[in-house]
C-alpha positions in Angstrom: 106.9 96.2 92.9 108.2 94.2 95.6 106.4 95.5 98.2 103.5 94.3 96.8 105.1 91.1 96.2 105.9 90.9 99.1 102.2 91.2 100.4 100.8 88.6 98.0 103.0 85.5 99.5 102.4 86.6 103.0 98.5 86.4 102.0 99.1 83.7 100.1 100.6 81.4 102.8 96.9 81.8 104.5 94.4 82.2 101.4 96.2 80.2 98.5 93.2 80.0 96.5 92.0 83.2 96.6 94.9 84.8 96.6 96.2 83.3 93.2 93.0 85.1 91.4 94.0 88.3 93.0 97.8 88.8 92.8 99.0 91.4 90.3 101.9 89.4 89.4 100.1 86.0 88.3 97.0 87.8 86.4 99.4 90.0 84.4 101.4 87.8 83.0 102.6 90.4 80.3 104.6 92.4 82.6 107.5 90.7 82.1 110.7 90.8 79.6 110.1 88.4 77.5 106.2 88.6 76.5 106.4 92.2 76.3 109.1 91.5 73.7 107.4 89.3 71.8 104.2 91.3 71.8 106.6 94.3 70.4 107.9 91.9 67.7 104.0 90.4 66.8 103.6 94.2 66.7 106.1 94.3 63.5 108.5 96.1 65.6 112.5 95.5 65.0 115.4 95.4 67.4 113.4 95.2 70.4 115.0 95.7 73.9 113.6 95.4 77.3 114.8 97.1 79.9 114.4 98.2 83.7 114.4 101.0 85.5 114.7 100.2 89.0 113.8 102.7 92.2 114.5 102.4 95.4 111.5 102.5 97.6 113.1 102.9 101.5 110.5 102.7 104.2 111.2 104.4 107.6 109.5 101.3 109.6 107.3 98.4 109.2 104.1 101.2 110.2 105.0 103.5 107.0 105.4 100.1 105.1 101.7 98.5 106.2 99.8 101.6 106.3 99.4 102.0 102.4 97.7 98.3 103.2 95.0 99.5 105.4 93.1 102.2 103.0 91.4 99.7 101.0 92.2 101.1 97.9 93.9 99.1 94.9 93.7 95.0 94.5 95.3 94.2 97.7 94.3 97.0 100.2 91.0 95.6 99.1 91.3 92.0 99.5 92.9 92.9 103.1 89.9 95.0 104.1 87.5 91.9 103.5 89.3 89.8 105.9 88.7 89.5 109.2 90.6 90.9 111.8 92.4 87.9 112.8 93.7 87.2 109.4 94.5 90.6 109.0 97.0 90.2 111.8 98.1 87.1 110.6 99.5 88.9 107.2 100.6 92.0 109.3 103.0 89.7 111.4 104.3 87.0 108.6 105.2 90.4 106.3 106.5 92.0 109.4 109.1 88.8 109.6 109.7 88.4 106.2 110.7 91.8 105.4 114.3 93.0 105.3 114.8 95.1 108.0 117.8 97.9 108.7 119.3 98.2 112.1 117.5 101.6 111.9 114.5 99.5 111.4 114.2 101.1 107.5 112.8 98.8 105.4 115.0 98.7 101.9 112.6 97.6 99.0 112.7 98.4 94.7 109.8 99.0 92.7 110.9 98.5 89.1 109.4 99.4 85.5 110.1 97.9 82.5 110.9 99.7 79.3 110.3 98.4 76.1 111.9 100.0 72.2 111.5 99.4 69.0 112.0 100.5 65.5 108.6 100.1 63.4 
């Protein structure tokens, strides 16, 4: 999901280490067209195809995009709520830059799935 892509860089431009052992994206490794292919194929499943479905996921501001962030729940809600406030604030602004930002000051972002078929 790219809002929690987005997340991990920002975090990761001030925690690099830890960071990398935390992010989603890096620790599953699997979640991506081609290995979840070829573990359909090990699998003994034929004409495998990967696909997407892909969702919008609109925020109404930066506040109802950074809020989910503060309740400590999940892998990075969690890392957040162990840093100190400082650093906190440090993420909050560098996401709050980064982000791509309407003139209504919505905040356009996908989340995406991927879909996997087979014939065994």
């Amino acid at each position: 999901m790219e809002l929690i892509r987005r997340f991990w860089d920002a975090a990761a431009e001030f925690d690099p280490s830890t960071v990398a052992e935390l992010d989603e994206g890096r620790k599953f490794t699997l979640c991506r067209p081609e290995p979840l292919s070829r573990l359909w194929t090990d699998a003994g499943f034929t004409a495998v195809s990967v696909g997407e479905i892909t969702v919008p996921t609109v925020f109404a501001d930066f506040d109802d995009y950074w809020q989910p962030f503060l309740g400590a729940q999940g892998p990075a809600p969690t890392y957040l709520a162990t840093l100190p406030e400082a650093h906190r604030d440090r993420i909050r602004e560098s996401l709050r830059g980064s982000l791509p930002t309407s003139p209504d000051g919505s905040i356009p972002l996908t989340a995406r799935a991927w879909v996997v078929s087979g014939i065994a």
